[in-house]
Biopython code that builds the backbone (N, CA, C, O; Angstrom):
import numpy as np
from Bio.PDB.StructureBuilder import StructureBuilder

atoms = [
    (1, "UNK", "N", (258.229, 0.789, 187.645)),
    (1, "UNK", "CA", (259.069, 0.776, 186.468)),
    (1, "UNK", "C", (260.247, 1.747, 186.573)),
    (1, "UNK", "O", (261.107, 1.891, 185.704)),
    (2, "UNK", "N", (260.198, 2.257, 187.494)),
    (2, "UNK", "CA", (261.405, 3.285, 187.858)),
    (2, "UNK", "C", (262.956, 2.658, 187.822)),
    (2, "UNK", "O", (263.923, 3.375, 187.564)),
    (3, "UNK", "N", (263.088, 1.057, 188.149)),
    (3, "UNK", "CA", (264.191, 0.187, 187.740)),
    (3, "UNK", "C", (264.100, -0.069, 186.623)),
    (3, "UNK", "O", (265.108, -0.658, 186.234)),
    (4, "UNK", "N", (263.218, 0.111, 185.712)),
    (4, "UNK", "CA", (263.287, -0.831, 184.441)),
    (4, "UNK", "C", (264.349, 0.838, 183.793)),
    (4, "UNK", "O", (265.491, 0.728, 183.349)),
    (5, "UNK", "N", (263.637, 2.145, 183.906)),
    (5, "UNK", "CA", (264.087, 2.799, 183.673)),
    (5, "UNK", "C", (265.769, 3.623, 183.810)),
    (5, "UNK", "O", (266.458, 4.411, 183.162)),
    (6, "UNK", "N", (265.832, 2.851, 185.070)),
    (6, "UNK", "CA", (267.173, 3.399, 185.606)),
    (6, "UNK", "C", (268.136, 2.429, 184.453)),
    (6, "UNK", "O", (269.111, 2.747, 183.772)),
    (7, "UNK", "N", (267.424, 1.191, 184.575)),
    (7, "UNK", "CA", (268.588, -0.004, 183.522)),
    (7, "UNK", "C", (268.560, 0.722, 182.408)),
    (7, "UNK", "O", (269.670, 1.180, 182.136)),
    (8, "UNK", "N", (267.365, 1.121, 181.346)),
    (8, "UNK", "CA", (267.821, 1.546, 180.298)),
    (8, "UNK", "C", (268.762, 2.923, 180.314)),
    (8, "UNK", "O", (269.596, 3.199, 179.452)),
    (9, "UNK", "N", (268.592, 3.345, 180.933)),
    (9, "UNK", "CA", (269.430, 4.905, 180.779)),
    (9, "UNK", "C", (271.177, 4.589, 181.474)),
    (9, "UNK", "O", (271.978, 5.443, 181.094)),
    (10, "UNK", "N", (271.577, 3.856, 182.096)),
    (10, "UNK", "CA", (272.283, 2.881, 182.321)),
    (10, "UNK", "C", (272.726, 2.043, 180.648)),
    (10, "UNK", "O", (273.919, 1.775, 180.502)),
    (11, "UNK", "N", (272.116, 1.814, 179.921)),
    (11, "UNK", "CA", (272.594, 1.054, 179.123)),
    (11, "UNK", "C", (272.889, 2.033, 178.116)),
    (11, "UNK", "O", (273.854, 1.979, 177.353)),
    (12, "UNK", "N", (271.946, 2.999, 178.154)),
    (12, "UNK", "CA", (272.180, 4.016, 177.076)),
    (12, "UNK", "C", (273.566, 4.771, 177.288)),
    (12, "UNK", "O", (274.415, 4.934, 176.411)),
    (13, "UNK", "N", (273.645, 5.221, 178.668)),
    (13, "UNK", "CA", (275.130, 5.710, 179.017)),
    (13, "UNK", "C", (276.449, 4.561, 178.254)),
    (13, "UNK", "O", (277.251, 4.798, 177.351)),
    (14, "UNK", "N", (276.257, 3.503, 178.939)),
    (14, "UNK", "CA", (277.218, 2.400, 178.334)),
    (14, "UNK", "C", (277.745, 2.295, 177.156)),
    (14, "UNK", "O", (278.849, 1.925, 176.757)),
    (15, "UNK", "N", (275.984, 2.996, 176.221)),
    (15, "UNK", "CA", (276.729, 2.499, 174.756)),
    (15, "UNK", "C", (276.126, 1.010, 174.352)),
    (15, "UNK", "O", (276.308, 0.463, 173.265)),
    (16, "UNK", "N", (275.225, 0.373, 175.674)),
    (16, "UNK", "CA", (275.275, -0.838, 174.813)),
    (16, "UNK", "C", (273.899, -0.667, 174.217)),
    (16, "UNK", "O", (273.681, -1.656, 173.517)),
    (17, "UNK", "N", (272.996, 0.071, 174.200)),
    (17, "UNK", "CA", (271.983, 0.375, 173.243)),
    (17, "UNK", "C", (271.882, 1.797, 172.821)),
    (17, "UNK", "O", (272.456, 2.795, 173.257)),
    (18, "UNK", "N", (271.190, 1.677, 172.061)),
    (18, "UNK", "CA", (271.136, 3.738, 171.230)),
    (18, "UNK", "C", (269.693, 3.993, 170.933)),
    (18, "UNK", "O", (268.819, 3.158, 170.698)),
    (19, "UNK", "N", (269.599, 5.290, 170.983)),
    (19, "UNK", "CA", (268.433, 5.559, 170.464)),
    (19, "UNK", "C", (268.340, 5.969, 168.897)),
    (19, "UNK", "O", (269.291, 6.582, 168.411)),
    (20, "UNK", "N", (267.154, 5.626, 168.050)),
    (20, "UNK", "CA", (267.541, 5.896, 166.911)),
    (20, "UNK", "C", (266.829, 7.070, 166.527)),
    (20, "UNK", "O", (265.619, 7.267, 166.629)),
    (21, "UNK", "N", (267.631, 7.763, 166.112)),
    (21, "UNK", "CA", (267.003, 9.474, 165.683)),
    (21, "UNK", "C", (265.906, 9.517, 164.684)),
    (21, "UNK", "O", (265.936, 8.767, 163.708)),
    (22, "UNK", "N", (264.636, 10.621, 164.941)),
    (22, "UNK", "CA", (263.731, 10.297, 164.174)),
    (22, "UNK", "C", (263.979, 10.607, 163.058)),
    (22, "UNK", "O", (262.966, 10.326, 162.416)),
    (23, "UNK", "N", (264.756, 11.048, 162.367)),
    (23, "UNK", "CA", (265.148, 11.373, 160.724)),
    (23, "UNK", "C", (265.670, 10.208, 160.587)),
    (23, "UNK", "O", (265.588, 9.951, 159.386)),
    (24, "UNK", "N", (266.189, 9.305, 161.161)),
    (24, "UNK", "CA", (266.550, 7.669, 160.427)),
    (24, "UNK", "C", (265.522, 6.640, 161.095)),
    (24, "UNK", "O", (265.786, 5.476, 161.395)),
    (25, "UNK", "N", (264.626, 7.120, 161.224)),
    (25, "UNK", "CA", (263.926, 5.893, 161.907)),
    (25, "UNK", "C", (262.799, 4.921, 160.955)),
    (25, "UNK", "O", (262.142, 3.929, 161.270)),
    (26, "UNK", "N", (262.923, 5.812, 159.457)),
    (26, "UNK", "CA", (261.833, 4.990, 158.693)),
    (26, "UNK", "C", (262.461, 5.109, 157.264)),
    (26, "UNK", "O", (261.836, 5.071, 156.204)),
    (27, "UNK", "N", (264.743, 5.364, 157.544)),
    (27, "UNK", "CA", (265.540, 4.781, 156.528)),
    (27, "UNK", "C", (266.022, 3.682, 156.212)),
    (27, "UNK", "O", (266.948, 3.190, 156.857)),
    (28, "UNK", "N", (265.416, 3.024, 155.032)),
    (28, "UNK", "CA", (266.137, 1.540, 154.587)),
    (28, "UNK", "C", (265.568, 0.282, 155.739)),
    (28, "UNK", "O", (265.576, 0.434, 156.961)),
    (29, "UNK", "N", (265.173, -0.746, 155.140)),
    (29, "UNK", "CA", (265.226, -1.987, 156.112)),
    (29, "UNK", "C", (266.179, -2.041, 157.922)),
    (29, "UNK", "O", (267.401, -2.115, 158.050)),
    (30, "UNK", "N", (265.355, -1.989, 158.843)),
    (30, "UNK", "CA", (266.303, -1.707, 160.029)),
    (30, "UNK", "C", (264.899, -3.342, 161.066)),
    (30, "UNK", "O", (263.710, -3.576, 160.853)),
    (31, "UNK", "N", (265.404, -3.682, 161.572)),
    (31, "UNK", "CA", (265.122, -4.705, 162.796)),
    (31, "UNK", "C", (265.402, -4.156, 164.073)),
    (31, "UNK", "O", (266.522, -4.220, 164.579)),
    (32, "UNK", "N", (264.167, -3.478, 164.751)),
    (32, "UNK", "CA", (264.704, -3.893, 166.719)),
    (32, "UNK", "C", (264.634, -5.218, 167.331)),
    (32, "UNK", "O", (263.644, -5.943, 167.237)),
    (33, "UNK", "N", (265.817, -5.550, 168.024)),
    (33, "UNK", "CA", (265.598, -7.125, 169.357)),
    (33, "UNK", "C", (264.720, -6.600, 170.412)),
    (33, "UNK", "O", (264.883, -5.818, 171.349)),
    (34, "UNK", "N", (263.639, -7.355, 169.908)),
    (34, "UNK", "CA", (262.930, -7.282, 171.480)),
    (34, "UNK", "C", (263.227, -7.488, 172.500)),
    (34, "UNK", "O", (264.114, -8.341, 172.452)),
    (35, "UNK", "N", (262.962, -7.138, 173.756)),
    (35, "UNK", "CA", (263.372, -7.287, 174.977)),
    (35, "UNK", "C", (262.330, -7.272, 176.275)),
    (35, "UNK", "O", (261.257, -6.681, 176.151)),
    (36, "UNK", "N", (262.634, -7.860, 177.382)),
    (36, "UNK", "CA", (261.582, -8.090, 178.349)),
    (36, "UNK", "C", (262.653, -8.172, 179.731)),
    (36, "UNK", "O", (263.856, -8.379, 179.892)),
    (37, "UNK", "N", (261.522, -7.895, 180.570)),
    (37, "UNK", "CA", (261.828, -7.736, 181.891)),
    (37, "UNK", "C", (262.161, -9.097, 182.813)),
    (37, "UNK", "O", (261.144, -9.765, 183.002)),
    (38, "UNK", "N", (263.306, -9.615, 183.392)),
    (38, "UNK", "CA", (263.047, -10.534, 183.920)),
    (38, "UNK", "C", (263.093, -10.040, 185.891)),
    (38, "UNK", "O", (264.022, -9.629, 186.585)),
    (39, "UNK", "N", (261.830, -10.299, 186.176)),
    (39, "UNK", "CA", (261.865, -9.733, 188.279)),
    (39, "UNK", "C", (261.950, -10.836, 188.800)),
    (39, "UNK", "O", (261.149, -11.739, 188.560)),
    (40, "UNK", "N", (263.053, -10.953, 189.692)),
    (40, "UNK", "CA", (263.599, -12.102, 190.729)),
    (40, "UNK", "C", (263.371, -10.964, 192.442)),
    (40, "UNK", "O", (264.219, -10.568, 193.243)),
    (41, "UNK", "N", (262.280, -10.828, 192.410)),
    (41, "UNK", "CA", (262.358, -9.783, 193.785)),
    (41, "UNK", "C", (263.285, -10.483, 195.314)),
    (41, "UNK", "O", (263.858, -9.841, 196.194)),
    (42, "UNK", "N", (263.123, -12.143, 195.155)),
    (42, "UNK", "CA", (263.686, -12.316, 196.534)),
    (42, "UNK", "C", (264.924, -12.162, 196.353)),
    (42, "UNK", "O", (265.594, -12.648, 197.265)),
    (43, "UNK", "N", (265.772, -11.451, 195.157)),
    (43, "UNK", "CA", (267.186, -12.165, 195.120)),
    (43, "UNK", "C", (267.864, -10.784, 195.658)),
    (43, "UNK", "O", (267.432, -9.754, 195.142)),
    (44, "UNK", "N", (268.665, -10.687, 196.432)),
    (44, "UNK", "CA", (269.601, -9.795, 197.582)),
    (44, "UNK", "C", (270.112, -8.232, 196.141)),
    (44, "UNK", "O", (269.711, -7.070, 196.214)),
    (45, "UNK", "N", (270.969, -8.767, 195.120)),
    (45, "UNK", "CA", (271.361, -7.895, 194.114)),
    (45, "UNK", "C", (270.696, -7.192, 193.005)),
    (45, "UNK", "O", (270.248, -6.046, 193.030)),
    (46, "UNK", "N", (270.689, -8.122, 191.918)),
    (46, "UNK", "CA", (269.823, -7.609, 190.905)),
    (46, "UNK", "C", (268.242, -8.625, 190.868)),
    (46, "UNK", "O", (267.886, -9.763, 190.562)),
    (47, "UNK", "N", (267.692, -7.422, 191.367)),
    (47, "UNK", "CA", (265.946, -7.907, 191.339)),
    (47, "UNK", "C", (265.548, -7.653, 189.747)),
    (47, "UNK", "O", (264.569, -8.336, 189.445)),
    (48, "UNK", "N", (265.997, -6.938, 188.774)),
    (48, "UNK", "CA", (265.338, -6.929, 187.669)),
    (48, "UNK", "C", (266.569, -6.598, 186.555)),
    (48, "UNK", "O", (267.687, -6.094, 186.660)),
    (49, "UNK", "N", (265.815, -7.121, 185.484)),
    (49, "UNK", "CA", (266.923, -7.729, 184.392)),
    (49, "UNK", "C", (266.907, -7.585, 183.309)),
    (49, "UNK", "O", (266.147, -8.482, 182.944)),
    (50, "UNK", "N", (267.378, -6.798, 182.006)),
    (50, "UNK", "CA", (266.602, -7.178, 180.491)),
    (50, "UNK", "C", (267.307, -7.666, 180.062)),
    (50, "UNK", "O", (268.533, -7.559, 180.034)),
    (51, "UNK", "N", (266.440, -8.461, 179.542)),
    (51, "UNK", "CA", (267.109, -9.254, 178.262)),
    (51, "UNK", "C", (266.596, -9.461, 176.768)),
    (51, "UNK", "O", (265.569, -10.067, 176.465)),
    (52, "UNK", "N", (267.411, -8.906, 175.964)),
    (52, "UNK", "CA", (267.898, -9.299, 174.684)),
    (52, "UNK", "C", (267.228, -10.466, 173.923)),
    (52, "UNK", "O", (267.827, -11.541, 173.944)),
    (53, "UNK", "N", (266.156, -10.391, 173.309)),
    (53, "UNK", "CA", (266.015, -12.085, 172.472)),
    (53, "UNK", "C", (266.504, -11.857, 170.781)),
    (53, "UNK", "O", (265.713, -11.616, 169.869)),
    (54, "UNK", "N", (267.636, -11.965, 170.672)),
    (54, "UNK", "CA", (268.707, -11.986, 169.654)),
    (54, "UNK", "C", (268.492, -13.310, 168.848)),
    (54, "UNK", "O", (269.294, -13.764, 168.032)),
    (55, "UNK", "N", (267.589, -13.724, 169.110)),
    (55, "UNK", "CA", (266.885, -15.184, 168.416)),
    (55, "UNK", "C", (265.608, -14.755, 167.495)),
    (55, "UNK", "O", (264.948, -15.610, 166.905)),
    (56, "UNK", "N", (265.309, -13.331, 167.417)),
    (56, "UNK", "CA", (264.114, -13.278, 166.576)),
    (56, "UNK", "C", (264.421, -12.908, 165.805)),
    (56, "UNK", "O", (265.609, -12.593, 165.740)),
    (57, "UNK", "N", (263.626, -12.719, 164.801)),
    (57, "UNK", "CA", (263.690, -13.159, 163.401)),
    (57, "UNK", "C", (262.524, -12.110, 162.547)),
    (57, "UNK", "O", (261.555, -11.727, 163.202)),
    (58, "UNK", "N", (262.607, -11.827, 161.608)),
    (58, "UNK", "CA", (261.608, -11.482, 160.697)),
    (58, "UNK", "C", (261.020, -12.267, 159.816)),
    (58, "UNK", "O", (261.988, -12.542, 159.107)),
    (59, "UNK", "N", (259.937, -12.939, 159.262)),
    (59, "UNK", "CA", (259.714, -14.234, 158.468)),
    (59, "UNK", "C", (260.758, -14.116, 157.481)),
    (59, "UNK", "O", (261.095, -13.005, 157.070)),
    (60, "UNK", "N", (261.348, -15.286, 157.031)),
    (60, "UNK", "CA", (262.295, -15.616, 156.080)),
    (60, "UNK", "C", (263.860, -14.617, 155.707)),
    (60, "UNK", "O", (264.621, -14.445, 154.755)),
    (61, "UNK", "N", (263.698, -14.120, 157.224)),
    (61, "UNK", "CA", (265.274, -13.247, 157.270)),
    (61, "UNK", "C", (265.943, -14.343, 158.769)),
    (61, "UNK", "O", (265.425, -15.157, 159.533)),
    (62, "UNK", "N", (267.422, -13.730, 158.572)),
    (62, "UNK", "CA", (268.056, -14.727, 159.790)),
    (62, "UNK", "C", (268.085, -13.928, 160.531)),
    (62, "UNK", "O", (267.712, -12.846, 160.077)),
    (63, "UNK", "N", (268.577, -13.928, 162.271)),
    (63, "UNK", "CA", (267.881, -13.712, 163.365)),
    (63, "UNK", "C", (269.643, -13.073, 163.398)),
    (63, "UNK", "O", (270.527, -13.510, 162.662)),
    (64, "UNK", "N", (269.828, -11.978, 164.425)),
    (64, "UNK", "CA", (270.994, -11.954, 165.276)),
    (64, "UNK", "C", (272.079, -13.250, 165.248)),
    (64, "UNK", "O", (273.092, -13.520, 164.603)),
    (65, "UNK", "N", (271.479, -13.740, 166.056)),
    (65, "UNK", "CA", (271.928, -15.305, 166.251)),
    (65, "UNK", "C", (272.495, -15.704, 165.271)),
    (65, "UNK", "O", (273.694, -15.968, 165.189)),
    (66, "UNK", "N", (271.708, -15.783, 164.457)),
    (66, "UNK", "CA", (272.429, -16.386, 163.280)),
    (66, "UNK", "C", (273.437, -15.617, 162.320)),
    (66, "UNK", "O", (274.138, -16.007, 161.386)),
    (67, "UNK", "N", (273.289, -14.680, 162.765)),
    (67, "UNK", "CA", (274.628, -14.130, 161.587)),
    (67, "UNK", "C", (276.077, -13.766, 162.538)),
    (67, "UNK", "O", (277.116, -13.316, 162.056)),
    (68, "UNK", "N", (275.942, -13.950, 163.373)),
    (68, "UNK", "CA", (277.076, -13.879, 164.441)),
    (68, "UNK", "C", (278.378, -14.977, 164.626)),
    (68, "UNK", "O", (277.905, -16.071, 164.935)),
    (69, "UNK", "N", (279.067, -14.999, 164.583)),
    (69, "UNK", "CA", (279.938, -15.929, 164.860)),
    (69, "UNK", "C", (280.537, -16.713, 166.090)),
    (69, "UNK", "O", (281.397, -16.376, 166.904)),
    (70, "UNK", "N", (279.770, -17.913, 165.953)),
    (70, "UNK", "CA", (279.912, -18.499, 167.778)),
    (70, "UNK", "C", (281.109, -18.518, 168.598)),
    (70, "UNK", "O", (280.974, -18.556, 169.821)),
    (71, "UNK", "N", (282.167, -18.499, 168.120)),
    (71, "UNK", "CA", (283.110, -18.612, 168.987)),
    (71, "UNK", "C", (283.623, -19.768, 169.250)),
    (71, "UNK", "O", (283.009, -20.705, 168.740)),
    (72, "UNK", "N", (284.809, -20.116, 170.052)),
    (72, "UNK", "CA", (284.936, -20.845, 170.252)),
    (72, "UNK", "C", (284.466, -21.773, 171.823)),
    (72, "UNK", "O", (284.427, -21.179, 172.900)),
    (73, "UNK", "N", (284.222, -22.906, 171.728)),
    (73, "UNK", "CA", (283.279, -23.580, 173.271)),
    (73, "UNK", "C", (284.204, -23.125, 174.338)),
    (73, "UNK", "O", (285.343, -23.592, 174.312)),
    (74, "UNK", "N", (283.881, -22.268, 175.291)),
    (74, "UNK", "CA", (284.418, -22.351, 176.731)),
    (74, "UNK", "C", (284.525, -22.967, 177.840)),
    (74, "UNK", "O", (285.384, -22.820, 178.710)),
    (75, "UNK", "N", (283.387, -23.867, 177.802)),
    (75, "UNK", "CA", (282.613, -25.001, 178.541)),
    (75, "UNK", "C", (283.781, -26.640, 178.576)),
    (75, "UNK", "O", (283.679, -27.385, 177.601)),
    (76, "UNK", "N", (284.524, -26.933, 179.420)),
    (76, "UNK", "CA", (285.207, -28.180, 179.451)),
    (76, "UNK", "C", (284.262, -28.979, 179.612)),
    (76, "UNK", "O", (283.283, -28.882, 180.352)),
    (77, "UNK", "N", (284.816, -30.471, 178.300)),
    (77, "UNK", "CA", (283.911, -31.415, 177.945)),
    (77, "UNK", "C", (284.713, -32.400, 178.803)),
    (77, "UNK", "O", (284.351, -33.572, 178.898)),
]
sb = StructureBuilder()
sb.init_structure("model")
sb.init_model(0)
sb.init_chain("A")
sb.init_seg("    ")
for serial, (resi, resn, name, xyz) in enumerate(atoms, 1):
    if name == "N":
        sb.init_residue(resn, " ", resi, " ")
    sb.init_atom(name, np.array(xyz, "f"), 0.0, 1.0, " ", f" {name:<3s}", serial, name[0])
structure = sb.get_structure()
């Protein structure tokens, strides 16, 4: 787990995740995105991966996903 670790502290530098301080950690309604490991060991670059499931949900609240604004299609039809 020494890669799983290097990615988060890596992401934490980035900015693209935070840690949340324990004096706000049990202020007001808050949601974490779960996340999981994806290991591709034969692949030459990145053997391990997290990812984001921005699709979950709390029962009868909307998900990431859904409150985001899609954008426009990049994909030629």
């Amino acid at each position: 787990m020494n890669a799983y670790n290097e990615i988060i502290m890596q992401q934490l530098t980035a900015g693209i995740i935070e840690l949340v301080p324990d004096d706000e950690q049990h202020i007001g309604p808050h949601y974490y995105i779960p996340h999981r490991v994806i290991e591709k060991l034969d692949l030459l670059t990145t053997k391990l991966r997290i990812v984001l499931d921005a699709s979950s949900h709390m029962r009868n609240e909307q998900s990431l996903n859904d409150c985001i604004h899609p954008g426009p299609s990049i994909l030629k039809s």
